[in-house]
N, C-alpha and C positions, 0 to 999 in steps of 0.2 A: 503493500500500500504506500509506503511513504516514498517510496522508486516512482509513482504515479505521478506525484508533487512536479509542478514547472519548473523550482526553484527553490533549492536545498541550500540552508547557510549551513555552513559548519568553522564555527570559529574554533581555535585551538592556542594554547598556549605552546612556544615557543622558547622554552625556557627564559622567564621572566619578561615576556615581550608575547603579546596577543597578533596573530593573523588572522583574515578568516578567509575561507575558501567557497566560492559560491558557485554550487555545480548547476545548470540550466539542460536539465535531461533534454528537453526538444532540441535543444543544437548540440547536445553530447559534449559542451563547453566543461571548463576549471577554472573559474575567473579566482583571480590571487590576489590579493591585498592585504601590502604589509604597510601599516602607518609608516613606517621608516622609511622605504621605499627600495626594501633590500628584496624585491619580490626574486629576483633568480634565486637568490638560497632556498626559497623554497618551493618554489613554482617544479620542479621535477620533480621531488619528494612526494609533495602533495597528490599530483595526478596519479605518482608510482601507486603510492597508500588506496588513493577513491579507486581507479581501477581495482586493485585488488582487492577491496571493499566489495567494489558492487559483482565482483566474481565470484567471491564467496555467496554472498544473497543471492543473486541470480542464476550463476552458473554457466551465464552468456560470456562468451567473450567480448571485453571493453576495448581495443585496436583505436576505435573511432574516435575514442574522447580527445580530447587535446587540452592544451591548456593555453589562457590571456592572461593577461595583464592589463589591470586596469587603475584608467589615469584618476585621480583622488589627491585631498590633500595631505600634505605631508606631517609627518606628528613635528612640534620644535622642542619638545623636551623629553625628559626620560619617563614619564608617568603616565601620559594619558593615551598610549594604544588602546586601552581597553574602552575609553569612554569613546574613540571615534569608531571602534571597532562596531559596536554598540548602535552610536549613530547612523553608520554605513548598513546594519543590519536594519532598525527600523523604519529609512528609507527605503531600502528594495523590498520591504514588506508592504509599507503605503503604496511605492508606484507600480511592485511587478513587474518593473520594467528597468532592465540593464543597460 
């Protein structure tokens, strides 16, 4: 059921530092965003990990998925990843729209 969903946030912590990864099943997207804007560390990881998430649950092969990057503001100090993370989550929940 939840593989149904348009648009899965999945934030994760980072070792003391929040990203979130936002998978859009109808275009088989991994949108990344790291407030810092260190998305290549983990933009491979990430997709490596959902694919083999959704292999496990489903059992389908994930080939298709890919992964973006997406443009956003930058965090300016050491503390508030999580509040923009947060932010960036319940905007794409208001618009649905990436």
């Amino acid at each position: 059921p939840f593989l149904q969903r348009d648009v899965l946030l999945l934030p994760f912590n980072a070792p003391n530092h929040w990203v979130i990864v936002i998978s859009r099943t109808e275009t088989e997207e991994a949108l990344t965003i790291d407030p810092w804007g260190n998305e290549m560390t983990y933009e491979r990881e990430s997709l490596r990990n959902w694919r083999s998430f959704l292999y496990q649950r489903t059992g389908k092969l994930t080939e298709n998925w890919k992964t973006k990057i997406l443009e956003h503001h930058r965090q300016i100090d050491g503390h508030n990843c999580g509040p923009l993370i947060l932010k960036k989550h319940i905007c794409s929940i208001k618009t649905s729209v990436l």
